[in-house]
C-alpha beads as a LAMMPS data file, in Angstrom:
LAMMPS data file: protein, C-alpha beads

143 atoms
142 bonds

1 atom types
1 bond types

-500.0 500.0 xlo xhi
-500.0 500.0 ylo yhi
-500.0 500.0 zlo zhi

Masses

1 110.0

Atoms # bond

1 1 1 274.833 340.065 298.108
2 1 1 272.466 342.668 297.383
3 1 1 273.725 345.905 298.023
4 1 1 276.921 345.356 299.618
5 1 1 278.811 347.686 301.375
6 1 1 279.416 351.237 300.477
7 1 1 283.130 352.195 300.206
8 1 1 282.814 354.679 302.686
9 1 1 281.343 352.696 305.324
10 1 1 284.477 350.312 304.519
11 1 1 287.041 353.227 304.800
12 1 1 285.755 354.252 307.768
13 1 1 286.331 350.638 309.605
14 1 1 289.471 350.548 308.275
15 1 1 290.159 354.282 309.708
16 1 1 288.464 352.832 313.395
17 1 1 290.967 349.564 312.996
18 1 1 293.535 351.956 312.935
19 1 1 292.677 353.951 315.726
20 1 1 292.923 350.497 317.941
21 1 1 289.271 349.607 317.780
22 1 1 288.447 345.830 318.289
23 1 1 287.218 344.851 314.763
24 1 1 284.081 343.085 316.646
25 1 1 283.038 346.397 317.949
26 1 1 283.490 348.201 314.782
27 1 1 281.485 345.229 312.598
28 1 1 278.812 345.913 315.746
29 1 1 278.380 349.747 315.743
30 1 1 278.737 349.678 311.279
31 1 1 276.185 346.786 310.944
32 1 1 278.829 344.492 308.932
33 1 1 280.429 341.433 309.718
34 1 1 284.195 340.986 311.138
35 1 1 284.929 339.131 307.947
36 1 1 283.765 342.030 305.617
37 1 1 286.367 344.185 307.782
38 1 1 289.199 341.730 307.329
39 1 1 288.567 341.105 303.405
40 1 1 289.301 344.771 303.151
41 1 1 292.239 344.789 304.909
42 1 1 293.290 342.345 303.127
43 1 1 292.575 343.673 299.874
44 1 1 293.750 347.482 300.854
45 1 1 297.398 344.854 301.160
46 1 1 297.001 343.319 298.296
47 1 1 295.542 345.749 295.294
48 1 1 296.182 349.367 297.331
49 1 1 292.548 350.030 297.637
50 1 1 289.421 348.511 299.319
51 1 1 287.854 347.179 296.551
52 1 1 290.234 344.973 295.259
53 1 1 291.692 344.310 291.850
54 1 1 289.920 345.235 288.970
55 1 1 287.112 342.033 288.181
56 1 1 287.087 340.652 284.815
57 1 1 283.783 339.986 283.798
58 1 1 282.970 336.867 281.658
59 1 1 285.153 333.898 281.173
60 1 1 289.445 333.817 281.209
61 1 1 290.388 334.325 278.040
62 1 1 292.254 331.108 276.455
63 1 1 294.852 333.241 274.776
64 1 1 297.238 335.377 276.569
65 1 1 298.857 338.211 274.395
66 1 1 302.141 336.296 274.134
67 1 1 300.019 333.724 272.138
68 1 1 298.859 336.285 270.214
69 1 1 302.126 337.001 268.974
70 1 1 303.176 332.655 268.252
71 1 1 300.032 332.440 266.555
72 1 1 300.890 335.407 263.779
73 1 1 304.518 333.869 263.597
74 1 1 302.619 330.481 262.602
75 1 1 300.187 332.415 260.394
76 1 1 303.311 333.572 258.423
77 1 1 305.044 330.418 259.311
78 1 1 301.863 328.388 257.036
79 1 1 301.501 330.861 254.598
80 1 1 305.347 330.301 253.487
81 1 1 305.224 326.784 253.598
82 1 1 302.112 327.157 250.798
83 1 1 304.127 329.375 249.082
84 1 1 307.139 326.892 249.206
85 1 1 304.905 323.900 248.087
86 1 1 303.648 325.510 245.283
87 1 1 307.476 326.424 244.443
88 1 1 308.056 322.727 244.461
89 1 1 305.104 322.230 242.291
90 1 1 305.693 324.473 239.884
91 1 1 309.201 323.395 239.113
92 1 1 309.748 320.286 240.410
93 1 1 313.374 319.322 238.965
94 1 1 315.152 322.226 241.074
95 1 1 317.676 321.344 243.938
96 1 1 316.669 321.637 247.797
97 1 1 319.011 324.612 247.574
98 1 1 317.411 326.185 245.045
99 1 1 314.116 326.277 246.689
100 1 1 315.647 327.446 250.087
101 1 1 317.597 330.401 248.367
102 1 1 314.479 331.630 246.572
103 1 1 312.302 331.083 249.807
104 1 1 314.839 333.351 251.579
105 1 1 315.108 336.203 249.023
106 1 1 311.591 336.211 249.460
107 1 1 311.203 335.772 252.893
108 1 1 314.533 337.477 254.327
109 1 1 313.840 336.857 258.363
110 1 1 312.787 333.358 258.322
111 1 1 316.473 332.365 257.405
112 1 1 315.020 328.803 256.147
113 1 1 317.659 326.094 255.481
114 1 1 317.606 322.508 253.677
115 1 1 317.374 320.837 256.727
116 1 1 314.304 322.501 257.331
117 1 1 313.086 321.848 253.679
118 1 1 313.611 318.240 253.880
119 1 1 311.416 318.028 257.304
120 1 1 308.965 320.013 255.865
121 1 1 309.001 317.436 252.776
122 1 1 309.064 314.242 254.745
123 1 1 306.068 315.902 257.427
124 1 1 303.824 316.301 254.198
125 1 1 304.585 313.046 252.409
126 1 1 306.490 315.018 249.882
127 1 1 308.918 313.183 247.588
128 1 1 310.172 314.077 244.322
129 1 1 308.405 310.855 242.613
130 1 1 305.087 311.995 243.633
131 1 1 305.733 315.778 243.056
132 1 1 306.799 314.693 239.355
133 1 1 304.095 312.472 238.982
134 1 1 301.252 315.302 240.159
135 1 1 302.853 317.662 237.790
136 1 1 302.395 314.962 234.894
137 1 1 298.911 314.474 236.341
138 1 1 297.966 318.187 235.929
139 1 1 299.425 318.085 231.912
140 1 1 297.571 315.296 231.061
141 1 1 294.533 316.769 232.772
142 1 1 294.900 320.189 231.123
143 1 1 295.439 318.159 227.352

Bonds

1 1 1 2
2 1 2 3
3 1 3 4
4 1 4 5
5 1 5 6
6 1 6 7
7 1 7 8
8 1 8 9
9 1 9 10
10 1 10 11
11 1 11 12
12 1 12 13
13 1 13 14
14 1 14 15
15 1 15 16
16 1 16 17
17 1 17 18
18 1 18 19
19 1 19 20
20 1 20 21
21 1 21 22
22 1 22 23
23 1 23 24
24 1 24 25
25 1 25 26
26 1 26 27
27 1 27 28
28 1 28 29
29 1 29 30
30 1 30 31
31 1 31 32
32 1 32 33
33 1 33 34
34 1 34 35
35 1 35 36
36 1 36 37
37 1 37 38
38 1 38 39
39 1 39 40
40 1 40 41
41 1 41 42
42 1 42 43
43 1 43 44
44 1 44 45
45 1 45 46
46 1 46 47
47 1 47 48
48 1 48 49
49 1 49 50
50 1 50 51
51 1 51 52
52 1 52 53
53 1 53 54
54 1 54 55
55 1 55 56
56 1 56 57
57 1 57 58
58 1 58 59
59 1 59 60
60 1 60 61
61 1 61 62
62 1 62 63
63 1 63 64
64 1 64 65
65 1 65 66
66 1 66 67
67 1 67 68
68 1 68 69
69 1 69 70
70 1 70 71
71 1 71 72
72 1 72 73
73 1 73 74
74 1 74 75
75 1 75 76
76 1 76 77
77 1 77 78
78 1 78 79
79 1 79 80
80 1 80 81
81 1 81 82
82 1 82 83
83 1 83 84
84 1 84 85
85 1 85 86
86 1 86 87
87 1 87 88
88 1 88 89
89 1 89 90
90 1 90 91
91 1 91 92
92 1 92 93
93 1 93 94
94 1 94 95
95 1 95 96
96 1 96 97
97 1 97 98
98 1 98 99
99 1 99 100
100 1 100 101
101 1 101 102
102 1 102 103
103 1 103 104
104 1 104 105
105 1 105 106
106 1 106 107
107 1 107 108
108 1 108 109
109 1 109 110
110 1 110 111
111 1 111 112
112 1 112 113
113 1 113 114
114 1 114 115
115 1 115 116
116 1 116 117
117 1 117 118
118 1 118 119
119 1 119 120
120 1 120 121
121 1 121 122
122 1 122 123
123 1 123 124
124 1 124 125
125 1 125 126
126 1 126 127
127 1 127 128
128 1 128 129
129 1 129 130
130 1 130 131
131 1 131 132
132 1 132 133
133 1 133 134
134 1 134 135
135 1 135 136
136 1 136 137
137 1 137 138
138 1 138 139
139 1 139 140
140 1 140 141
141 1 141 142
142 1 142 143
C-alpha cells in the first residue's frame, strides 16, 4: 500500500459512521474500501486512536526486560562461583563451612549455604582429591 489513507479522511468516516451512514456509502463517496472503515473502528476500540498501536519496526526482541534482570542475577551468580572456586583452590584443606562463611561476608545477599556448596562441587566434578592433587600439580610446576 502506497500511500494509504490520510488520518483525516479516516476520522471523517468514522465521524459519518456515527452520524448513521451505511459504511458502503461512506467507503463509496471517500474512495476507500468498507474494510479500511472497519479496521479503524476497530483499532479506535482497541489502541484509542485510528492508527493503531505503536509498530515496532524490525524483529521481536528475544529478551524481555524481566530477562534482563535473571541474566545480571546469573552474571553475579557466575562471577561468585569463580570467586568461590578459586577459594577452594587456593586453600584446599578448609571445611565446606569455611568456604560458605567467607563467600557470605563477601557476598552478604546471596545467603549461600553448604548445601549449595556441595551441588556446586558435585555439578563441576569438584572433589577434594582432585582439588589437592591440582594444587600439588601447580607446586611442582612452579619448582
Amino acid at each position: 500500500m502506497p500511500g494509504g489513507i490520510s488520518r483525516s479522511v479516516k476520522h471523517q468516516a468514522l465521524i459519518l459512521v456515527q452520524q448513521g451512514e451505511k459504511p458502503s456509502d461512506i467507503a463509496r463517496d471517500l474512495s476507500i474500501s468498507e474494510r479500511s472503515i472497519r479496521r479503524a473502528q476497530h483499532k479506535l476500540r482497541i489502541y484509542g486512536d485510528i492508527e493503531g498501536g505503536q509498530q515496532k519496526v524490525g524483529r521481536k526482541s528475544k529478551i524481555s526486560i524481566h530477562m534482563e534482570e535473571v541474566i545480571a542475577y546469573f552474571i553475579l551468580l557466575a562471577n561468585s562461583i569463580q570467586l568461590l572456586l578459586e577459594m577452594v583452590y587456593r586453600e584446599p584443606s578448609a571445611y565446606l563451612s569455611e568456604y560458605v562463611k567467607e563467600f557470605n561476608t563477601r557476598y552478604p545477599g546471596v545467603d549461600l549455604r553448604i548445601q549449595h556448596l556441595s551441588k556446586i562441587f558435585k555439578a563441576r566434578g569438584i572433589n577434594r582429591k582432585k582439588v589437592l592433587f591440582h594444587k600439588l600439580m601447580l607446586i611442582c610446576s612452579l619448582q
